[in-house]
C-alpha positions as CSV (number, residue, x, y, z in Angstrom):
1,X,2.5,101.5,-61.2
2,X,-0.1,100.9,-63.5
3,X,-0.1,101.2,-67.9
4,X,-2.6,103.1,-70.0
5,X,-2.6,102.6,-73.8
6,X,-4.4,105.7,-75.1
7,X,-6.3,106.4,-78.1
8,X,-4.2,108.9,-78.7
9,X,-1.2,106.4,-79.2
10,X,0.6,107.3,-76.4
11,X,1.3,104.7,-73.6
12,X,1.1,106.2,-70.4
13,X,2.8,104.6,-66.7
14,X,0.8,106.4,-64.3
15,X,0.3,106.3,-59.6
16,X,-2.0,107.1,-57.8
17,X,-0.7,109.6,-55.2
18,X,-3.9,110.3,-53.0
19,X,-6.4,113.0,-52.9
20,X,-6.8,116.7,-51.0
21,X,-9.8,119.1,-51.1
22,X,-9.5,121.9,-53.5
23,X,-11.6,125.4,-54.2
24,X,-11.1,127.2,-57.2
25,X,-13.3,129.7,-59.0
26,X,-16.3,129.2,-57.0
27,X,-16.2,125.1,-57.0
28,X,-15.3,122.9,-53.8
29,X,-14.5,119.7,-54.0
30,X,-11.7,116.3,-54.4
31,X,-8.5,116.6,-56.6
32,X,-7.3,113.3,-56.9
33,X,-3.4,113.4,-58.0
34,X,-1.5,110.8,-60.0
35,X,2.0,110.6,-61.2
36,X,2.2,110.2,-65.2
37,X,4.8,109.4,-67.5
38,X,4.7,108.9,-70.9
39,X,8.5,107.8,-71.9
40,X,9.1,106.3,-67.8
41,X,11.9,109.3,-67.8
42,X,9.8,112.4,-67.5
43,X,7.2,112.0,-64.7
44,X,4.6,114.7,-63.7
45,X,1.6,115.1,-61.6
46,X,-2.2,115.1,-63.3
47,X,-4.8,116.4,-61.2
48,X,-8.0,115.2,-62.0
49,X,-11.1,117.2,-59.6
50,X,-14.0,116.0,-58.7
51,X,-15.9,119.0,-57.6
52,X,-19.2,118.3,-55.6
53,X,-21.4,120.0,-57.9
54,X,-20.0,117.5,-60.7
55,X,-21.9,114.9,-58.8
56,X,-24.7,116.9,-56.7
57,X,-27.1,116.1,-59.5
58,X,-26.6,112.4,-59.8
59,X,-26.5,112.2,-55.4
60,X,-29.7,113.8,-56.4
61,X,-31.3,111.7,-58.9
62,X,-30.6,108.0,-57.1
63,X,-30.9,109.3,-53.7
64,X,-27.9,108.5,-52.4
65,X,-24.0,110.3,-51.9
66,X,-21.6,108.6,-53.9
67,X,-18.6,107.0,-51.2
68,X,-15.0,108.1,-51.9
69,X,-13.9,105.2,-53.5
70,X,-16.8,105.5,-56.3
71,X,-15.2,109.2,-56.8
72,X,-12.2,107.7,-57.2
73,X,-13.2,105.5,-59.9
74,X,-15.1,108.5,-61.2
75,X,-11.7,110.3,-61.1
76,X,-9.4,107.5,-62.9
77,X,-12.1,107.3,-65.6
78,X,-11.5,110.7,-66.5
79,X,-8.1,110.8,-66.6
80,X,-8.1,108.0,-68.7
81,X,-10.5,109.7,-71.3
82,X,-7.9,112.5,-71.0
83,X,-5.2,110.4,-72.2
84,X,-7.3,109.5,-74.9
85,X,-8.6,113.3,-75.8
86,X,-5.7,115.0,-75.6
87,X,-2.9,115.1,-77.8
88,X,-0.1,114.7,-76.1
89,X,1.6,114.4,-72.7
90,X,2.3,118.3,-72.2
91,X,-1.9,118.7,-72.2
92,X,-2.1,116.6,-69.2
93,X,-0.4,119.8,-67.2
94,X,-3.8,121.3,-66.8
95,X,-6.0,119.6,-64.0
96,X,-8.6,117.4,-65.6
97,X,-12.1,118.2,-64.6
98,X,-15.1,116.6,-64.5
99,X,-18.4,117.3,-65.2
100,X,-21.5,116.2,-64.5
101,X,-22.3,114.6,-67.4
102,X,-19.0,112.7,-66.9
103,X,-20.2,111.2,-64.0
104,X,-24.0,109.9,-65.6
105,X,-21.8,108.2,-68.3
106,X,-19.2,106.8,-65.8
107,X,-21.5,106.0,-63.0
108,X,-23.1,104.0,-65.6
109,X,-20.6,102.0,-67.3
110,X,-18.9,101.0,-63.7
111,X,-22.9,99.9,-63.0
112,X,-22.1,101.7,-59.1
């Protein structure tokens, strides 16, 4: 188990519980799945998805696929700017996407 202080003053406990493909509305790719808690009583699962056209462009651009353990970072990046963006602990029901733009900024601030 792992803490996250977020900017939105909550301090989250949070697992990682592995990942499984998903399809949804036309997108294919990884939803990575974490148990949260925000109070270490209530736990819940975020789902953070990684779809392959989030990171098609950037494969793209640097000529190369990204391996499964840089989507991973990619994914735990983003949940954590979920925990900061969103309000409270009830937001993080809905899956967390990511877009491409996500990734560029990632990508680059891991230096992958």
């Amino acid at each position: 188990m792992k803490t996250y202080s977020a900017q939105s003053g909550y301090v989250y406990q949070y697992y990682y519980e592995g990942h499984r493909p998903f399809r949804s509305t036309g997108e294919s790719g990884s939803e990575f799945v974490f148990k949260i808690s925000a109070d270490r009583k209530i736990w819940s699962e975020a789902s953070v998805h990684v779809s392959d056209q989030s990171v098609a462009h950037w494969e793209r651009s640097h000529a190369r696929e990204l391996s499964n353990n840089e989507r991973y970072a990619i994914a735990k990046m983003t949940l954590f700017q979920a925990f900061d963006d969103r309000a409270n602990p009830g937001l993080m029901k809905d899956a967390v996407c990511v877009r491409p733009a996500d990734v560029e900024a990632i990508v680059e601030t891991l230096d992958l």
